[in-house]
DRENBARO-35049 format. One record per residue: residue in three letters; x, y, z of N, C-alpha, C, O, CB in turn. Coordinates in steps of 0.1 Angstrom, whole numbers, plus 5000, padded with zeros to 4 digits. Each point is the difference from the previous one (the first is absolute). Glycine has a CB too. Layout:
% DRENBARO-35049
AlaXYZXYZXYZXYZXYZ/...
This chain:
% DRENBARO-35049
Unk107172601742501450005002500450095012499250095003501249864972/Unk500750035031500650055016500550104991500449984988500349815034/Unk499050344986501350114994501349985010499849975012498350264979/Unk502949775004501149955010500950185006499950104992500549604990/Unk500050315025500850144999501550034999500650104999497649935013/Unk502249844988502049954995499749874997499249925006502750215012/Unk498949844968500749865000501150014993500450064990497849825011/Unk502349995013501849995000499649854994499449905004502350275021/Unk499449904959500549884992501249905008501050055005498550114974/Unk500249685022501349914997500550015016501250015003499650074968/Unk498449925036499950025015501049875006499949884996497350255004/Unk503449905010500549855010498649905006498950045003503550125009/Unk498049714988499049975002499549945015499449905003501050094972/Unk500250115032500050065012500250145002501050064997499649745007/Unk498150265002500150145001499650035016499149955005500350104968/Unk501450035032499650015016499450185001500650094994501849705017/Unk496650214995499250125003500450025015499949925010498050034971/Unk502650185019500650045015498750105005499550094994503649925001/Unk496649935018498750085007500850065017499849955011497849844975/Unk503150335011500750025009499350025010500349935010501250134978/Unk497650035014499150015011499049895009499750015012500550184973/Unk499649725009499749885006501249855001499849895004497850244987/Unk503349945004501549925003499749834994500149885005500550295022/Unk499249874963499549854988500450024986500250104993497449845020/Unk502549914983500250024989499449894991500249885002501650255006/Unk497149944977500049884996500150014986499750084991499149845028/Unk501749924981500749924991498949954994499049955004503149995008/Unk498650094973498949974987501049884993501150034996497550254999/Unk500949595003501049904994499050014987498950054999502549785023/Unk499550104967498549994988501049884990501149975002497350364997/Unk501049644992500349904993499349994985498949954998501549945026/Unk500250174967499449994985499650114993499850014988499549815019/Unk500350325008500150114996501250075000500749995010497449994994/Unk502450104984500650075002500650145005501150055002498249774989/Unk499250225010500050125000499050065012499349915004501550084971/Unk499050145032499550025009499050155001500450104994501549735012/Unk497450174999499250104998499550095016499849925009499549934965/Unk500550275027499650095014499050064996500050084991501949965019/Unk497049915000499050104993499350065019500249965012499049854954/Unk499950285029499850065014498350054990500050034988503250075030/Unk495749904989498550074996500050165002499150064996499649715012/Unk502350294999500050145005498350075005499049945005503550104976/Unk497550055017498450065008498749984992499049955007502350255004/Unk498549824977499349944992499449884997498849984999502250144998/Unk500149795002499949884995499449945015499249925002502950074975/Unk498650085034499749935017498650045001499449945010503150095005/Unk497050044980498650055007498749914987498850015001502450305011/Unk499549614978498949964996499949845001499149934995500850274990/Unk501149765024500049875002499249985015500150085010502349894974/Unk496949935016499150015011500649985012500050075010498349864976/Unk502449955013500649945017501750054999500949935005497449794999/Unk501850424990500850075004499850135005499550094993501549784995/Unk499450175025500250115006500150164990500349964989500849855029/Unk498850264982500350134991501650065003500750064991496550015011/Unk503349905010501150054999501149835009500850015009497950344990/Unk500949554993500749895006501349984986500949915000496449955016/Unk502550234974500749994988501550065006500950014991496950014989/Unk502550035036501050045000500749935008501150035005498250134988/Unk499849725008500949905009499949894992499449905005500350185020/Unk500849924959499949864994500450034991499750104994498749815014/Unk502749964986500750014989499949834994500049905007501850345002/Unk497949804975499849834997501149984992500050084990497449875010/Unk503749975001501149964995500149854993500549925007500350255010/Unk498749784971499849884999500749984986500450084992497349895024/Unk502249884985501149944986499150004986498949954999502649855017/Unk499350274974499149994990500749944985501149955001497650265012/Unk500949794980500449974982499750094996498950004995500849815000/Unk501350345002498750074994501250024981499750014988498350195044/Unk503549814977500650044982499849874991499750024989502550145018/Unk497949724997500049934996498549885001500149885001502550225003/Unk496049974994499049915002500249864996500749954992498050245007/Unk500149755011500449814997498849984989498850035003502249855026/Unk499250064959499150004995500049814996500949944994499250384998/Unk498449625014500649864992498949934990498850014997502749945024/Unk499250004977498949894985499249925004499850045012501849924976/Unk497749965009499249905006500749935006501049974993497650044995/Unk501349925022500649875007501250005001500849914998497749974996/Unk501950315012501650035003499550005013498949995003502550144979/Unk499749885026499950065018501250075001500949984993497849835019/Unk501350275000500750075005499450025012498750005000502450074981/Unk499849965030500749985013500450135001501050034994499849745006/Unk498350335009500250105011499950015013498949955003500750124982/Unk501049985028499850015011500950145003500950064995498549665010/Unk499750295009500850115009499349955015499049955004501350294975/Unk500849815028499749955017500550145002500850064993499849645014/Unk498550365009500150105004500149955014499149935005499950224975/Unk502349905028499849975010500450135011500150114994500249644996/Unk499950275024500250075003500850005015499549935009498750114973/Unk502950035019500749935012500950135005500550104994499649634995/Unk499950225025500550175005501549994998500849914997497550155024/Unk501950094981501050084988500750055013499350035009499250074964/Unk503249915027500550135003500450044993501150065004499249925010/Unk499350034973501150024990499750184998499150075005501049634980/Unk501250315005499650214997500649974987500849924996499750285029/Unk498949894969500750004986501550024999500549944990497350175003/Unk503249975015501150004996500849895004501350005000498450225000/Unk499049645005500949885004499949914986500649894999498950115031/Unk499850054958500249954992500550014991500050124997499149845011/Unk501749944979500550054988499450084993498849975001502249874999/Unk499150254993499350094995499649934982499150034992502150185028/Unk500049704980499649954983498649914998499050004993503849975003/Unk497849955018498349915003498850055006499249925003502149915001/Unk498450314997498850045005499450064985500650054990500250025039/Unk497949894972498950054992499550165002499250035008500249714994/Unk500950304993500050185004498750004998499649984989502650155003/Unk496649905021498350064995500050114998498950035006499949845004/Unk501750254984500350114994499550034989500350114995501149865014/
């Protein structure tokens, strides 16, 4: 199992990640999850993974759509329908150009 390091319950299902320094931004769309999770490997976890760098854990954040309050659990010969699209597109944006009710606080 992923150790996660935040999860935001009941998330929009559009979340925009502001990368001010490289003047981008990317947009997490998702569909069926509700919920969202940030996880990062920090120095530890970066040094035992092979085709990661030792100190590349400070230039990487994984922000992806999850189920976690509500797991999908199904029966035999049920289905269900998850997606997420990650895209990425340049940004002038700044945080005080946005509403503050609709931002996802990574805090």
């Amino acid at each position: 199992m992923l150790k996660v390091d935040k999860v935001y319950l009941c998330t929009p299902t559009k979340i925009a990640v502001l990368d001010h320094e490289r003047k981008r931004t990317f947009v997490l769309r998702k569909d069926g999850l509700p919920d969202a999770v940030v996880w990062n490997p920090w120095d530890k976890k970066a040094k035992a993974i092979a085709d990661f760098g030792d100190d590349e854990y400070k230039q990487m954040l994984c922000v992806a759509a999850a189920c976690v309050e509500k797991p999908i659990t199904l029966k035999p010969g049920e289905e269900w329908r998850g997606r997420q699209e990650l895209s990425a597109v340049p940004s002038s944006y700044s945080s005080g150009q946005l509403d503050p009710r609709k931002i996802l606080s990574m805090s």
